[in-house]
Biotite code that builds the C-alpha atoms (Angstrom):
import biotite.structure as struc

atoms = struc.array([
    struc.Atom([132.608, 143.211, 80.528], chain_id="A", res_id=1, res_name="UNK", atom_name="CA", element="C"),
    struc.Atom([130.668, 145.536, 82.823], chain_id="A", res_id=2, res_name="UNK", atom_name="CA", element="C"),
    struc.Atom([127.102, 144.175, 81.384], chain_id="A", res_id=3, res_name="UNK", atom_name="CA", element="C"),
    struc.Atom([128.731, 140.472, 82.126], chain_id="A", res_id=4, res_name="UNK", atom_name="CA", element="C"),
    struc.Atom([129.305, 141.316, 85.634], chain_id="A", res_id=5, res_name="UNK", atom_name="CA", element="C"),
    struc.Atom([125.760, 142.499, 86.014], chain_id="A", res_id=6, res_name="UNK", atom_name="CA", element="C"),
    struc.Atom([123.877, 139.042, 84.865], chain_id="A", res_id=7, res_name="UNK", atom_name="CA", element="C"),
    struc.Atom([126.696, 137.530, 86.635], chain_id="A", res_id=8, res_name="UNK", atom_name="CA", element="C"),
    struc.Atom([125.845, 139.304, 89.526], chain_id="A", res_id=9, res_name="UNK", atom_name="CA", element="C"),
    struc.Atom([121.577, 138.752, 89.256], chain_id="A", res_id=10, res_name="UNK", atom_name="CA", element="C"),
    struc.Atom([122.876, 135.069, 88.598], chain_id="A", res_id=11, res_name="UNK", atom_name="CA", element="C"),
    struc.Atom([124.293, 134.358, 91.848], chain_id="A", res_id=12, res_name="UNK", atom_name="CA", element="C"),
    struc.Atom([121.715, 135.889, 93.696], chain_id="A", res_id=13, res_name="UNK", atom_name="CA", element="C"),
    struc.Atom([119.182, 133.652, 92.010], chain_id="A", res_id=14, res_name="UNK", atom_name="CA", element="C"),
    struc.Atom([121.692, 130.264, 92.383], chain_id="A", res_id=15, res_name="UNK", atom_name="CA", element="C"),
    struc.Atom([122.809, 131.257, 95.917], chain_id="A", res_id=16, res_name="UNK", atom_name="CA", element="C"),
    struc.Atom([120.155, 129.756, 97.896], chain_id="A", res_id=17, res_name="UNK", atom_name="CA", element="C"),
    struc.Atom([119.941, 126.434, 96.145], chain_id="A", res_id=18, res_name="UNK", atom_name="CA", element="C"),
    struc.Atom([123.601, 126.546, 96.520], chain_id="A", res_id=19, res_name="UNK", atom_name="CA", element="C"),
    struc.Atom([123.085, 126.565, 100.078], chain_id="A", res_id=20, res_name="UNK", atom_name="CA", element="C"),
    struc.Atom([120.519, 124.135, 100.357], chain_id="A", res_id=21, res_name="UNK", atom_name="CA", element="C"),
    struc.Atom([122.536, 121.640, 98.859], chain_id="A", res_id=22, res_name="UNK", atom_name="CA", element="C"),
    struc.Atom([126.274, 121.788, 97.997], chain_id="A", res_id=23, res_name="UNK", atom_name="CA", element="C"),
    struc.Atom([126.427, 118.274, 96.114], chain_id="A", res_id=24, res_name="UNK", atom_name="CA", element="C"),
    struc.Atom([123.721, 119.593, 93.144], chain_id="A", res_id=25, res_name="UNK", atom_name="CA", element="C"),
    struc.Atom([125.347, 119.910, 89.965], chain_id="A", res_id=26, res_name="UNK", atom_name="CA", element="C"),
    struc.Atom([124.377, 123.252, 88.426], chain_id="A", res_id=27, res_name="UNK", atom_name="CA", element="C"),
    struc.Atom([122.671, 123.207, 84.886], chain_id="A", res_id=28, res_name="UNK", atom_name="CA", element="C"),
    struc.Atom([122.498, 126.499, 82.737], chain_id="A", res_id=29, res_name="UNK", atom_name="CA", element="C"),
    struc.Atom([119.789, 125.818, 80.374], chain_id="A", res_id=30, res_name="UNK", atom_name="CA", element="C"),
    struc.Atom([120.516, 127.751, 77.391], chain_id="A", res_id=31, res_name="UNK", atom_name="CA", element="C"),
    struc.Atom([117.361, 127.939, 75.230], chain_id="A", res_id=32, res_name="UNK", atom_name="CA", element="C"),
    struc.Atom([115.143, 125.451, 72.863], chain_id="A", res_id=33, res_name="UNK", atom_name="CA", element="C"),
    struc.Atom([115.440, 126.985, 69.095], chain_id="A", res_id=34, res_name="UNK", atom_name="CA", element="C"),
    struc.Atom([112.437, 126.994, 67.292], chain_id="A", res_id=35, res_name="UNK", atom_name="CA", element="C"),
    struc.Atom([113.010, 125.666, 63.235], chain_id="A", res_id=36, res_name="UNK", atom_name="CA", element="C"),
    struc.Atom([110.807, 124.898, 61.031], chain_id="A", res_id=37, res_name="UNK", atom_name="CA", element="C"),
    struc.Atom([107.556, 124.644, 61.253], chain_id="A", res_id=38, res_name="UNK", atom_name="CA", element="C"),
    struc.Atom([107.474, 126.181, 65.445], chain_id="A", res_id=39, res_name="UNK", atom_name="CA", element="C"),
    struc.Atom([107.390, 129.817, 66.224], chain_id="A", res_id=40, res_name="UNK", atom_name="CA", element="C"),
    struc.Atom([109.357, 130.932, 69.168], chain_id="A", res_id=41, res_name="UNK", atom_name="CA", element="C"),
    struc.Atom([105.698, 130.687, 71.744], chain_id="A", res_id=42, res_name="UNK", atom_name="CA", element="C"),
    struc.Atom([105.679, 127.248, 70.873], chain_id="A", res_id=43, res_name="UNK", atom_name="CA", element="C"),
    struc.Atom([109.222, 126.444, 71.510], chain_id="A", res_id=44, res_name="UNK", atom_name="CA", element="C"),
    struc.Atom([109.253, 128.274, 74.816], chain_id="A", res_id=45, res_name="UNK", atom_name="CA", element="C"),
    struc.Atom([106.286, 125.971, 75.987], chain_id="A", res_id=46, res_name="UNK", atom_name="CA", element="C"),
    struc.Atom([108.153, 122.748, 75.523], chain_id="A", res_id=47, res_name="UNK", atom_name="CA", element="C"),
    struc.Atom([111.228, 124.880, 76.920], chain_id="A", res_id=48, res_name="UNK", atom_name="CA", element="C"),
    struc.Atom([109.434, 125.267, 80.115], chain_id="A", res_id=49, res_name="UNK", atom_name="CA", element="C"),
    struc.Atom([108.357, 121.557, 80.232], chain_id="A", res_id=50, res_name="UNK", atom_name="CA", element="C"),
    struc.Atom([112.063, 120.535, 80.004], chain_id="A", res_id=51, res_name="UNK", atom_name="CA", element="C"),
    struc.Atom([113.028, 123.127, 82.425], chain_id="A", res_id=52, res_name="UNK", atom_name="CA", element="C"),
    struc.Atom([110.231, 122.128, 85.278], chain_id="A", res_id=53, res_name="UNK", atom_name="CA", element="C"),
    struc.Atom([111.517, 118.275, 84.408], chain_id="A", res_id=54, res_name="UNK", atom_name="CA", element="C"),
    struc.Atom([115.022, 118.878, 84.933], chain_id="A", res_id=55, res_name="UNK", atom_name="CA", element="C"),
    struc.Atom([114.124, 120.765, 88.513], chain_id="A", res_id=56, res_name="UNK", atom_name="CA", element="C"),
    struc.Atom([112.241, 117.359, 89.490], chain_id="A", res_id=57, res_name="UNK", atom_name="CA", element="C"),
    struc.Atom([115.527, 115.904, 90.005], chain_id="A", res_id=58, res_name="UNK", atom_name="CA", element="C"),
    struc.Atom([117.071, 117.574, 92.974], chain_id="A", res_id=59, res_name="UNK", atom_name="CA", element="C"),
    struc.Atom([120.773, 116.638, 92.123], chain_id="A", res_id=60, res_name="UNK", atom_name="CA", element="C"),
    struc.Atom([120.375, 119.606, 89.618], chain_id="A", res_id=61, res_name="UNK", atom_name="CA", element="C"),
    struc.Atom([120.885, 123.366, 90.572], chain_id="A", res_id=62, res_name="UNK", atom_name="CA", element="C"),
    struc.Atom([119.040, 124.641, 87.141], chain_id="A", res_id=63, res_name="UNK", atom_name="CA", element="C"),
    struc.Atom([119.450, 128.188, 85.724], chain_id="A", res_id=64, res_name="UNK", atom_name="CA", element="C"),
    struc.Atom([117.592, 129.257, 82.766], chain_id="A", res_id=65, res_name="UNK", atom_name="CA", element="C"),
    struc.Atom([118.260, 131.890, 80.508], chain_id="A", res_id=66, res_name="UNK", atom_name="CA", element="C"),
    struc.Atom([114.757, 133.573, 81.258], chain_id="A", res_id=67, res_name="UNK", atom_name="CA", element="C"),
    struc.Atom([116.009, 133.608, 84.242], chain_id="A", res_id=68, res_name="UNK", atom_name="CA", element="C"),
    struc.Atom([118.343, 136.133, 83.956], chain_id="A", res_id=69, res_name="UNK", atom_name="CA", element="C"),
    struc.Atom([115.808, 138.551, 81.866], chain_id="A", res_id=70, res_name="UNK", atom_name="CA", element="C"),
    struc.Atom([113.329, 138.503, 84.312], chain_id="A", res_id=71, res_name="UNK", atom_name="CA", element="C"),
    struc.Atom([115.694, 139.957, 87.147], chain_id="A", res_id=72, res_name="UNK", atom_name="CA", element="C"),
    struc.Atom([116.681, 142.794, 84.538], chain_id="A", res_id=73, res_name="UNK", atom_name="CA", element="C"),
    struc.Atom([115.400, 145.934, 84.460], chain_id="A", res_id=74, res_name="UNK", atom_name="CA", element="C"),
    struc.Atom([114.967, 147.476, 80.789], chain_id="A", res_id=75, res_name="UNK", atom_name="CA", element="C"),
    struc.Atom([118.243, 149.186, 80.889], chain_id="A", res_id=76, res_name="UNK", atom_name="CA", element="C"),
    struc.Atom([120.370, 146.610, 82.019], chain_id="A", res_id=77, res_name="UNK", atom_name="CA", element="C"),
    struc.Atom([118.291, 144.202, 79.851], chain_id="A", res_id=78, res_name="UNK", atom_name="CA", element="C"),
    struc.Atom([119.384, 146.826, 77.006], chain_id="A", res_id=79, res_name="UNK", atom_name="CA", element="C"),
    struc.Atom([122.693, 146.763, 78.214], chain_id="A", res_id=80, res_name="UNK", atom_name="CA", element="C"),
    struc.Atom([122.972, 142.555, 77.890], chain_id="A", res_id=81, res_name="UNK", atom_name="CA", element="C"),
    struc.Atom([121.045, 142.223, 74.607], chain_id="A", res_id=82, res_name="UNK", atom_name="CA", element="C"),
    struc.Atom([123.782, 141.016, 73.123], chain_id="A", res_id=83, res_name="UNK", atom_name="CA", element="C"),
    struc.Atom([123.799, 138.302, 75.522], chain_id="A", res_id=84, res_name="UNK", atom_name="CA", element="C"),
    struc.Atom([121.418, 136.790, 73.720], chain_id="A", res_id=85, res_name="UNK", atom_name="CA", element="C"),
    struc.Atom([124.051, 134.648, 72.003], chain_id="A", res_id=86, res_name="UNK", atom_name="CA", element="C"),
    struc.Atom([125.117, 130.847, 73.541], chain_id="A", res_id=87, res_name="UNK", atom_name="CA", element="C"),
    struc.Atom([128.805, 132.694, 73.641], chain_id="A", res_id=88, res_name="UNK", atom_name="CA", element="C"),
    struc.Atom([127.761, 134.994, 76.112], chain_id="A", res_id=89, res_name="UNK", atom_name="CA", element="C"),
    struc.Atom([125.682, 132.978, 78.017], chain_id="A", res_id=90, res_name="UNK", atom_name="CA", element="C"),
    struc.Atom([128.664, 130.134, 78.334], chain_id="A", res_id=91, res_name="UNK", atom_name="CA", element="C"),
    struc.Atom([131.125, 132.536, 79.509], chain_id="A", res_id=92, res_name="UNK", atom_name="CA", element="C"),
    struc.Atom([128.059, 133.850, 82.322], chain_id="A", res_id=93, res_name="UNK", atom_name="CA", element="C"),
    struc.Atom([128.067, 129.966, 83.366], chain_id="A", res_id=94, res_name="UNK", atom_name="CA", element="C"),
    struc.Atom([132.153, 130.018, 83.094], chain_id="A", res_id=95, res_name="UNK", atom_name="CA", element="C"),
    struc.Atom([132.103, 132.958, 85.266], chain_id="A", res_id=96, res_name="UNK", atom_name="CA", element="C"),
    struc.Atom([129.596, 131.192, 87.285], chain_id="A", res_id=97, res_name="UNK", atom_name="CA", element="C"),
    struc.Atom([131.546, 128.512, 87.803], chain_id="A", res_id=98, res_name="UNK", atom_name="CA", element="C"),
    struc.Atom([128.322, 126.526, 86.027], chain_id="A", res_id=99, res_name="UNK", atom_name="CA", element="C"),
    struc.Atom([129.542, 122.953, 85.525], chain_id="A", res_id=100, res_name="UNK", atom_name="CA", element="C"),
    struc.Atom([126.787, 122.081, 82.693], chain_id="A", res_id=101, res_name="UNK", atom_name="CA", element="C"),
    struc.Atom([124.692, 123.484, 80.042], chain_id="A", res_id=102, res_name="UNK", atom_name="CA", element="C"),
    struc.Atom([121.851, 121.692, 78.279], chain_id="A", res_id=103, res_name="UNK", atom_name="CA", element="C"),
    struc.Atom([120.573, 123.356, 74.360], chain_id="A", res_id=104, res_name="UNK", atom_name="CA", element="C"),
    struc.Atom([118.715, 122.190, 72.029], chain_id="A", res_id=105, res_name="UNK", atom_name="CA", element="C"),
    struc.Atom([116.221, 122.224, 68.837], chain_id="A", res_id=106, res_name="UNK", atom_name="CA", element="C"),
    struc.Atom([112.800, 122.178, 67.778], chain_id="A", res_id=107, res_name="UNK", atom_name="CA", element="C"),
    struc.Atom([111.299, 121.423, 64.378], chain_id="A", res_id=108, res_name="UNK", atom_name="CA", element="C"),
    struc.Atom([108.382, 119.895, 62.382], chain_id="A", res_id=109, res_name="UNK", atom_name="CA", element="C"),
    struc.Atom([109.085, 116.706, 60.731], chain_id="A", res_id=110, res_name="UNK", atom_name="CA", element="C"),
    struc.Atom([105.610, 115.786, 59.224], chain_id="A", res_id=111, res_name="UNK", atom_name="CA", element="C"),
    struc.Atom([101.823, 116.499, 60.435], chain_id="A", res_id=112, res_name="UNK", atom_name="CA", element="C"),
    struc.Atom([101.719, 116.102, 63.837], chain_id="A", res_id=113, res_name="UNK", atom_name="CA", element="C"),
    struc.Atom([105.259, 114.735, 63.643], chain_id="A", res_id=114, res_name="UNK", atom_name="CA", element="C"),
    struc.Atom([108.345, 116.877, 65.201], chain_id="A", res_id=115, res_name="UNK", atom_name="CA", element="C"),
    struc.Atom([111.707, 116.094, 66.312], chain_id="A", res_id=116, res_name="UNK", atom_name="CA", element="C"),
    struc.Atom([113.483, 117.173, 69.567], chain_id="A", res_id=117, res_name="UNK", atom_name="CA", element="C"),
    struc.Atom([116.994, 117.528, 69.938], chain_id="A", res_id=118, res_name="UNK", atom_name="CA", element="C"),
    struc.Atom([119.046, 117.889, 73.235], chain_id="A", res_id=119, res_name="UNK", atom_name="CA", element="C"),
    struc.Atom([122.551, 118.386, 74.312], chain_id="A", res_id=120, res_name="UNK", atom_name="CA", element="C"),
    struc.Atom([124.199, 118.359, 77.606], chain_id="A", res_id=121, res_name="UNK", atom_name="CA", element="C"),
    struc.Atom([127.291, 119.795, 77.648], chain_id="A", res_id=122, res_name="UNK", atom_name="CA", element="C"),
    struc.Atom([130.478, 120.559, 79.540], chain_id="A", res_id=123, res_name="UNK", atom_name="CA", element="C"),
    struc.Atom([131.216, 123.916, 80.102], chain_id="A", res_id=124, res_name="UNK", atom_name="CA", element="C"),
    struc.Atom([134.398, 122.764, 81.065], chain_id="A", res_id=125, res_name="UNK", atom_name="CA", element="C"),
    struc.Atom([135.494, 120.569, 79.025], chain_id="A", res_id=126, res_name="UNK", atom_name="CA", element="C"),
    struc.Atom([133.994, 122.267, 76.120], chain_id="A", res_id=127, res_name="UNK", atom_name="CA", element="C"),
    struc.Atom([132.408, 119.116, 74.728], chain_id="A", res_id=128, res_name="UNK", atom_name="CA", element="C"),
    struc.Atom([129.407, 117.445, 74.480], chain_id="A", res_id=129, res_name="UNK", atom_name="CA", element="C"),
    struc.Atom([128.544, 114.836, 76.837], chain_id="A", res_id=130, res_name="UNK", atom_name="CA", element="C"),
    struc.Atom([125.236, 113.696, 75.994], chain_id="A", res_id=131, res_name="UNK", atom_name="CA", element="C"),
    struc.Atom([122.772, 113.977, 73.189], chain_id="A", res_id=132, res_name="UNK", atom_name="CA", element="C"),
    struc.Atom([119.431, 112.541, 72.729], chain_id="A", res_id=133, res_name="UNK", atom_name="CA", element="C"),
    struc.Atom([116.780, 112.955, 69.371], chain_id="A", res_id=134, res_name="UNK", atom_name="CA", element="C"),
    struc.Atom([113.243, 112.052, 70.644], chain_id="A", res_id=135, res_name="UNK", atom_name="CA", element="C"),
    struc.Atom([110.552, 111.915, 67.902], chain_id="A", res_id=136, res_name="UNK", atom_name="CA", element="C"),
    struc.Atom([107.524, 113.679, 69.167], chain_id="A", res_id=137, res_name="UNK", atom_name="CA", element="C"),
    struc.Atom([104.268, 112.277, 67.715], chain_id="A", res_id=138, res_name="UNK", atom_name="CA", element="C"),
    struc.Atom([100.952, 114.191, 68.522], chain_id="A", res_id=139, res_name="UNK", atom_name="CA", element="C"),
    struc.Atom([99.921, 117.998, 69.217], chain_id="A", res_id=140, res_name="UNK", atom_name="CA", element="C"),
    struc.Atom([99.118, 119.731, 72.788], chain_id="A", res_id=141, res_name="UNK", atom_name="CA", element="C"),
    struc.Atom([99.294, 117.381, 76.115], chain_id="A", res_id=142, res_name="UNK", atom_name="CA", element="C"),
    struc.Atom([100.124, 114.161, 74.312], chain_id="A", res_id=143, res_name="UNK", atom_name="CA", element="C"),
    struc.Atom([103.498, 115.804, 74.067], chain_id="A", res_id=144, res_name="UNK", atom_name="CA", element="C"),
    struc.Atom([104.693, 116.976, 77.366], chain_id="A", res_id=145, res_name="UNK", atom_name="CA", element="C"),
    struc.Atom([105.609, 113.308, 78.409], chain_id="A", res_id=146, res_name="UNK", atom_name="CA", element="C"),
    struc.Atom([106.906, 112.290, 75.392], chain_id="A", res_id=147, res_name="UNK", atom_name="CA", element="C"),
    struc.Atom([109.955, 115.445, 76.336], chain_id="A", res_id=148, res_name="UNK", atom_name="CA", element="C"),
    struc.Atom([110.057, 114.308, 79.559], chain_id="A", res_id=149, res_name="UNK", atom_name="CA", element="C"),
    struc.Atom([111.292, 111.282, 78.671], chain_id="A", res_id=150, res_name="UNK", atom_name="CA", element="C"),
    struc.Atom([113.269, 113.045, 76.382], chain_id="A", res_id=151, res_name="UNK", atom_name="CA", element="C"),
    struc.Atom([114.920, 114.771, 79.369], chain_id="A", res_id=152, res_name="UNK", atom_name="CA", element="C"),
    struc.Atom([115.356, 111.836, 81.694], chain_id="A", res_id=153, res_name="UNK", atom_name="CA", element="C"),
    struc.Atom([116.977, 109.839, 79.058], chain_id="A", res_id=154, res_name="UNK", atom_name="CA", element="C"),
    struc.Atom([119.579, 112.987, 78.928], chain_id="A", res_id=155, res_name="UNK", atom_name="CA", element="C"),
    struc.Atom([119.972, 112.941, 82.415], chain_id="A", res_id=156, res_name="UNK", atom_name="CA", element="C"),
    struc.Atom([120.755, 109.669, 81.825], chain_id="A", res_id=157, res_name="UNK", atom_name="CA", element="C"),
    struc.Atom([123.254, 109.862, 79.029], chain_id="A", res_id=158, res_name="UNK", atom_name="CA", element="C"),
    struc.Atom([125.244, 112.147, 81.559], chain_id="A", res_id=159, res_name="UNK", atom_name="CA", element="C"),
    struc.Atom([124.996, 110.475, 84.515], chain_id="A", res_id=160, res_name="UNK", atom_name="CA", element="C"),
    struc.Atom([125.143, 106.499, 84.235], chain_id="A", res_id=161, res_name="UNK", atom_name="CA", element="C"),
    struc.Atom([123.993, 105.906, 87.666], chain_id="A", res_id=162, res_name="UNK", atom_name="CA", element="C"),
    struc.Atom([120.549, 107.301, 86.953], chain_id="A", res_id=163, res_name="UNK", atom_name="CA", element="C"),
    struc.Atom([118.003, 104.886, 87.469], chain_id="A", res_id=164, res_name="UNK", atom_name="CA", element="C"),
    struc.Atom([116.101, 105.068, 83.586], chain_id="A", res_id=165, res_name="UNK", atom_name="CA", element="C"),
    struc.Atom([113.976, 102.501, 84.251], chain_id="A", res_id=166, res_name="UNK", atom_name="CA", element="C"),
    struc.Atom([112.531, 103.522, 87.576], chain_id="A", res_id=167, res_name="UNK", atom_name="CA", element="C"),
    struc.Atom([111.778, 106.906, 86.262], chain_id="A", res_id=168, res_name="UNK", atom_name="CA", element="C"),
    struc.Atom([110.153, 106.016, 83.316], chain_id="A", res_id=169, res_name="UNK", atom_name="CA", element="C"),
    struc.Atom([107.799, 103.628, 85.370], chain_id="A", res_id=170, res_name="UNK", atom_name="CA", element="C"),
    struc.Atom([107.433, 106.735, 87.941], chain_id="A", res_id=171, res_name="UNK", atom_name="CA", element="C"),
    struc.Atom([106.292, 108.443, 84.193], chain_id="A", res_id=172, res_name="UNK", atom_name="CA", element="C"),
    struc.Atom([103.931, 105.790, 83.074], chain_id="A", res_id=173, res_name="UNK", atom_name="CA", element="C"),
    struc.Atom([102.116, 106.158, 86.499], chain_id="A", res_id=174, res_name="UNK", atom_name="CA", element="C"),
    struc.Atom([101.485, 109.704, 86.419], chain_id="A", res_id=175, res_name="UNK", atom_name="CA", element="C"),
    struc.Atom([100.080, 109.022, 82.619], chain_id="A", res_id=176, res_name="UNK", atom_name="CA", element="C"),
    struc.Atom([98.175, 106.281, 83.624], chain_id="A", res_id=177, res_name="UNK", atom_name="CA", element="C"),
    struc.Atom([96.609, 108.265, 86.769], chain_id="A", res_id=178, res_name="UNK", atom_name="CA", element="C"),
    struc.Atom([95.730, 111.337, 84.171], chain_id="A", res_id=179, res_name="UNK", atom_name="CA", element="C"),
    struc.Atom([94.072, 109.545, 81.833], chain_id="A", res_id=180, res_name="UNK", atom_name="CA", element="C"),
    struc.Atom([90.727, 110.335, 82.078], chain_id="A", res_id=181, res_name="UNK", atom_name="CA", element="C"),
    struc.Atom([89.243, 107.838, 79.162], chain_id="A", res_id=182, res_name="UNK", atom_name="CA", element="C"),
    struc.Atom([86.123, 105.835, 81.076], chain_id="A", res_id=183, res_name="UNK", atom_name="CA", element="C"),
    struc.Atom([87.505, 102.859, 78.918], chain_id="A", res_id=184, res_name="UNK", atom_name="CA", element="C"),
    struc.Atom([90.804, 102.862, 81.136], chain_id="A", res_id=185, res_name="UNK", atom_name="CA", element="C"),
    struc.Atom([89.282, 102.740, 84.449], chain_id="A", res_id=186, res_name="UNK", atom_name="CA", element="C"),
    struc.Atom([89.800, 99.615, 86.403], chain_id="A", res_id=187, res_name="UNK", atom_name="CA", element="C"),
    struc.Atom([86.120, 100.026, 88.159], chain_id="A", res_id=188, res_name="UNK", atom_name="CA", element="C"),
    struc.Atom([84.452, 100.036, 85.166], chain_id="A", res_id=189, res_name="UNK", atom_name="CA", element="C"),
    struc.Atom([86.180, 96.387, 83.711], chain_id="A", res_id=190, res_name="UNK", atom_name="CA", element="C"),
    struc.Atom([85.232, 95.134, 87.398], chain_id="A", res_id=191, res_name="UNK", atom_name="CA", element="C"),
    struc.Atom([81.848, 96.569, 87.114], chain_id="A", res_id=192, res_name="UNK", atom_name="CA", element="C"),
    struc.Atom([81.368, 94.769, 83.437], chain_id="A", res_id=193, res_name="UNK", atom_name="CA", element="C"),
    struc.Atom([83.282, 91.617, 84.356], chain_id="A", res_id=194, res_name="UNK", atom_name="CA", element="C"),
    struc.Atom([80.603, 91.334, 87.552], chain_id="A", res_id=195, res_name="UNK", atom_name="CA", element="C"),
    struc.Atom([77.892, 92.472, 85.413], chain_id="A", res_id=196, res_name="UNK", atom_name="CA", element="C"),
    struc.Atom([78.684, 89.396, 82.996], chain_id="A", res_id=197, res_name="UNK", atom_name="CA", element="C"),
    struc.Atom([79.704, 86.845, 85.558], chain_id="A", res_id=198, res_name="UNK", atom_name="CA", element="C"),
    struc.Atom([76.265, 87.301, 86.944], chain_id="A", res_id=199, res_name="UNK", atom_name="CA", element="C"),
    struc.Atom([74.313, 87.125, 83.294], chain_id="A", res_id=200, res_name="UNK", atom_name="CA", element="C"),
    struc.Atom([75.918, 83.537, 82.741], chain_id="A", res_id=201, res_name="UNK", atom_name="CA", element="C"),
    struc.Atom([75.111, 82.219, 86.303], chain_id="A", res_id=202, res_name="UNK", atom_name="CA", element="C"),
    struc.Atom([71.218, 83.539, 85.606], chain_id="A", res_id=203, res_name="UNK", atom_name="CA", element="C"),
    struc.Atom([71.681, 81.651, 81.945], chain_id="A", res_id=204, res_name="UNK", atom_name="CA", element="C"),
    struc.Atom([72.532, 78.353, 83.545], chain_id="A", res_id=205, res_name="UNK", atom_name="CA", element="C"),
    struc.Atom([70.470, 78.485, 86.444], chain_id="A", res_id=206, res_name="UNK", atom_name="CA", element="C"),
    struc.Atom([67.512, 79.392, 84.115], chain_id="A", res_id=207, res_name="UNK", atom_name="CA", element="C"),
    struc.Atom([68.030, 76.806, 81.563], chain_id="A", res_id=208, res_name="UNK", atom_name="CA", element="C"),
    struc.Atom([68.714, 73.909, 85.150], chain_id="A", res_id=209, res_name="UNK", atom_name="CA", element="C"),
    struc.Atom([64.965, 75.099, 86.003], chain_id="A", res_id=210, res_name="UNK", atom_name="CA", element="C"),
    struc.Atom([63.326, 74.803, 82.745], chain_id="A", res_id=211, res_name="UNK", atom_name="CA", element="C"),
    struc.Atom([64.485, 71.196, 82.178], chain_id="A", res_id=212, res_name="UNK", atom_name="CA", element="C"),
    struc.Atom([62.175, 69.973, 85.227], chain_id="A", res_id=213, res_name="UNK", atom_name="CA", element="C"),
    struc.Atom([62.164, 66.085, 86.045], chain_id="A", res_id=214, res_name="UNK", atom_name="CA", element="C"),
    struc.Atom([62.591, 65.659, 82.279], chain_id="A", res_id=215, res_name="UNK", atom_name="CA", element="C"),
    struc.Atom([65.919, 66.270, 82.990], chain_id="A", res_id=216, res_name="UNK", atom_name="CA", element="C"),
    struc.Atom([66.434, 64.073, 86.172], chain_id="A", res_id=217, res_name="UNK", atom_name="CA", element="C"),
    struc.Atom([64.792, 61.318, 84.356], chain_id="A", res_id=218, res_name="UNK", atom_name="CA", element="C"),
    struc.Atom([66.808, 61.622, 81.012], chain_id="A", res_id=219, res_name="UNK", atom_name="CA", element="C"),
    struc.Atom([69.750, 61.059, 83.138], chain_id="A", res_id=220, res_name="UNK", atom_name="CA", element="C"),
    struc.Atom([68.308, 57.872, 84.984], chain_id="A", res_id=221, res_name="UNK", atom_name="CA", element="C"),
    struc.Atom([67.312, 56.630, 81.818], chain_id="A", res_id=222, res_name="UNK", atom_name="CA", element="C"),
    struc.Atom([70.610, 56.941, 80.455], chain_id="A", res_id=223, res_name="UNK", atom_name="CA", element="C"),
    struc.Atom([72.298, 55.089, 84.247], chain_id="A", res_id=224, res_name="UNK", atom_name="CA", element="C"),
    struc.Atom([69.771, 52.111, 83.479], chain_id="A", res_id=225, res_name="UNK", atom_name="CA", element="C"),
    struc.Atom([70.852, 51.308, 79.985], chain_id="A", res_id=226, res_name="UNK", atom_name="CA", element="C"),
    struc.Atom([74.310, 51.577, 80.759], chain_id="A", res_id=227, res_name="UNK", atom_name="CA", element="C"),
    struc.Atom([73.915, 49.223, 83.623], chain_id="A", res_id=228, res_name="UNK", atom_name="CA", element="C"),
    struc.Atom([71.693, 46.551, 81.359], chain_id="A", res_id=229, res_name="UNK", atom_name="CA", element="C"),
    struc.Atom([74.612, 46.791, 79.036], chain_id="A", res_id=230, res_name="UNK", atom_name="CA", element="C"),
    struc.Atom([76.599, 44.741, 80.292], chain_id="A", res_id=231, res_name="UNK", atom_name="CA", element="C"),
    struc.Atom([78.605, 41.026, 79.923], chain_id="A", res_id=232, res_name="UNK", atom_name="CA", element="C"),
])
């Protein structure tokens, strides 16, 4: 119990001020992503920390991580509360806490340059799980960070039925579309070609105007006559 008190202690002095700031957030201890097959732990901690900075976007959210707590220990007391280590611990820290949530969750390799990530928020007291969400994660490096924040978001959204999904994701998409750095998805350069090839058809037809000459203007008059002579 003693080594309990301790992290609970380091806890609240993490939580107070965001506490403070604002008493409606809902406080979130995230527990940790396990790596499985086919991720090492460095790997898993990366996407960890992606999850982690998109659940602190939303400001409704007081969010603890377990990291958290071994970065404010010192090597003793981190020896002391290495058996923390297990989710058992950790939810009766966030009991203690008075935490209303925790969030866990899995990592593995489902194919090349396939994975699958798996989420659960649940209620620390009501010792259930409220939501769940499996996102399939298809590429390597950047090209997955948003795929887990949507991940997240659709969570949040699993929990909380008032969160606006939609308006999130387009939020999402505009940040994606604003990194993108491909020259092919920059709206100045389709301009630039579409002027570029408005411009070569006006020179075709004004070109091929000036090269008919008076043959032209008399083709046509040629053409008015007959139909006039034709006639009842």
């Amino acid at each position: 119990m003693p080594k309990i008190c301790s992290v609970i202690l380091i806890l609240s002095l993490i939580a107070g001020p965001a506490y403070a700031a604002d008493t409606r957030a809902v406080d979130v201890l995230f527990l940790e992503l396990k790596a499985l097959a086919g991720f090492d732990a460095d790997q898993a901690l990366l996407i960890e920390n992606v999850i982690l900075s998109e659940l602190s976007k939303h400001k409704q959210f007081n969010v603890i991580s377990k990291s958290d707590v071994v970065n404010m220990l010192d090597v003793e007391q981190l020896k002391e509360t290495v058996e923390c280590s297990q989710d058992s611990c950790m939810a009766e820290i966030a009991g203690a806490l008075g935490t209303e949530f925790l969030v866990t969750g899995n990592l593995g390799a489902m194919g090349e340059n396939a994975a699958l990530l798996n989420l659960q928020w649940i209620s620390n007291k009501e010792g259930r799980v409220v939501a769940r969400v499996s996102v399939n994660l298809i590429g390597t490096g950047p090209a997955l960070v948003p795929q887990v924040q949507r991940g997240v978001m659709e969570l949040i959204a699993g929990y909380d039925p008032s969160f606006d999904l939609n308006a999130n994701l387009q939020r999402l998409s505009g940040l994606e579309a604003k990194d993108d750095g491909s020259v092919w998805s920059s709206w100045w350069l389709w301009t630039g070609l579409a002027a570029v090839a408005g411009g070569v058809v006006a020179g075709v037809v004004l070109s091929s105007g000036s090269s008919s000459g008076d043959g032209g203007a008399d083709t046509t008059v040629g053409t008015l006559q007959d139909s006039v002579e034709v006639g009842p």
